[in-house]
C-alpha positions as CSV (number, residue, x, y, z in Angstrom):
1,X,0.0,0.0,0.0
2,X,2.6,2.6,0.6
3,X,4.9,2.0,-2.4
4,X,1.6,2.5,-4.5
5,X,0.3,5.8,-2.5
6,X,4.1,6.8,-2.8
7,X,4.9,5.9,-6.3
8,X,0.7,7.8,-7.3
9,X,1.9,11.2,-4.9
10,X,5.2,11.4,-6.3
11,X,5.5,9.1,-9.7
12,X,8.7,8.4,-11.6
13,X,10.2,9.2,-14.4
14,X,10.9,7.2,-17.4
15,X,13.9,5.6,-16.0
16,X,12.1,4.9,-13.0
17,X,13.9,7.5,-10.6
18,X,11.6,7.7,-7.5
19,X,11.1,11.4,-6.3
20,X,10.1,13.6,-9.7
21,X,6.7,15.0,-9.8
22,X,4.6,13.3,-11.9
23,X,2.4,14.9,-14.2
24,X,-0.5,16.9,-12.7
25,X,-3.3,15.3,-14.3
26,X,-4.5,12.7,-11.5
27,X,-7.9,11.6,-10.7
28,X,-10.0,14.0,-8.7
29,X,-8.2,17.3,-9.8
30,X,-10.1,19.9,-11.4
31,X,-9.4,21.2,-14.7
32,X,-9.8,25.0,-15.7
33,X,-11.7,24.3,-18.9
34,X,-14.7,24.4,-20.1
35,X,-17.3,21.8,-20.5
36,X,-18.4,21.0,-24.6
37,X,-22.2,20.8,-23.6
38,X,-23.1,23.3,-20.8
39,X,-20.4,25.7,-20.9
40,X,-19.4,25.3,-17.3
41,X,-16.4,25.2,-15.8
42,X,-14.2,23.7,-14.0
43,X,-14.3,19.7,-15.5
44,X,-13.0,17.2,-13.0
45,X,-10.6,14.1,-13.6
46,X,-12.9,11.4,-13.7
47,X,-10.4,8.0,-14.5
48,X,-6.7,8.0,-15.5
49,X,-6.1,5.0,-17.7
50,X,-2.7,3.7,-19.0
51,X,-3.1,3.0,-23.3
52,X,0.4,2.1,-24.4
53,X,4.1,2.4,-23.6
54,X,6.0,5.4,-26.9
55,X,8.6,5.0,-28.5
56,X,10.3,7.0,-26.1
57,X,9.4,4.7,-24.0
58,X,7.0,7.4,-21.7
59,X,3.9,6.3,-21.3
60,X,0.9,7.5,-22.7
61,X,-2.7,7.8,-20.6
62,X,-6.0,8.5,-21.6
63,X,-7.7,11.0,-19.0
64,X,-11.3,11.3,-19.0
65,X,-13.0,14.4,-17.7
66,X,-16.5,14.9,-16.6
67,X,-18.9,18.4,-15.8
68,X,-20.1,18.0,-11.9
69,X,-23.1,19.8,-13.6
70,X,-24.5,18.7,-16.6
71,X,-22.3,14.6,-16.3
72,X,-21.1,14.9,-19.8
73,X,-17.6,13.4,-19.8
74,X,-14.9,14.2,-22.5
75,X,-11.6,12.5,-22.8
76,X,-7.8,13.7,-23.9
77,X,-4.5,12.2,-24.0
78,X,-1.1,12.7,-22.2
79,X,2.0,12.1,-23.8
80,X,0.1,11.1,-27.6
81,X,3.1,9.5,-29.3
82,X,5.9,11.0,-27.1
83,X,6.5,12.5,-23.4
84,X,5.1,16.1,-22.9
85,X,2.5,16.1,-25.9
86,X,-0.8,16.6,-24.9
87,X,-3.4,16.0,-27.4
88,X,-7.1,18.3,-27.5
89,X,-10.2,17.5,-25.5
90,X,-12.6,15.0,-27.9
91,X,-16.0,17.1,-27.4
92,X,-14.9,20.4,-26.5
93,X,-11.9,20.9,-28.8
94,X,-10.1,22.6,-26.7
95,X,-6.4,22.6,-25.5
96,X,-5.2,20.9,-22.0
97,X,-2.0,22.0,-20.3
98,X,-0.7,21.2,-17.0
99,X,-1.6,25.2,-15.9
100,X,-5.2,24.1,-16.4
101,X,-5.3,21.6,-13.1
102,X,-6.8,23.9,-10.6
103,X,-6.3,21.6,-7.6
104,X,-6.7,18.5,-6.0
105,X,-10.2,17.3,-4.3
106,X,-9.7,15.3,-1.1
C-alpha cells in the first residue's frame, strides 16, 4: 500500500527514478476548462487509464474528464506519441496544459 500511495503522490520518471513529480493530471483534480455541452467550468478528472508504452518509452494515458453539472464526460490524452505532448479535449476541442489543473479534491 505505501509503495503504491508513494509511487501515485510522487511518480517516476521514465527511467524509474523515484522522487520527480509526476504529471499533474490525476484523478479527482479539477481542470480550468470548459465543458463541450453546458459551458461550465471547471471539469474534473474522472479516471486515468494507462493506453500504451511510446517509443520514447514514456507512457501515454488517456484522461477522461467529466462536468459536476450537466455529467457529460470528454476525454484527452497525455503524452500522444511522445513524453510532454498533450493532445485536445474529444468534445470540447479545446487545449489541456498542466496550468489548467486547478487543484486536487480530497
Amino acid at each position: 500500500m505505501f509503495i503504491y500511495e508513494y509511487d501515485h503522490e510522487y511518480g517516476e520518471d521514465k527511467y524509474g527514478m523515484v522522487g520527480k513529480p509526476a504529471d499533474p493530471f490525476q484523478e479527482n483534480c479539477r481542470l480550468n476548462i470548459q465543458c463541450g455541452k453546458c459551458h461550465q467550468q471547471p471539469m474534473v478528472i474522472a479516471e486515468r487509464n494507462v493506453m500504451d508504452v511510446n517509443r520514447d518509452d514514456s507512457t501515454q494515458y488517456q484522461i477522461v474528464i467529466s462536468c459536476p453539472y450537466c455529467r457529460t464526460s470528454d476525454e484527452f490524452f497525455v503524452n500522444q506519441g511522445r513524453e510532454g505532448k498533450i493532445s485536445k479535449a474529444k468534445r470540447a476541442h479545446q487545449r489541456i496544459t498542466p496550468a489548467d489543473v486547478i487543484k486536487k479534491d480530497n
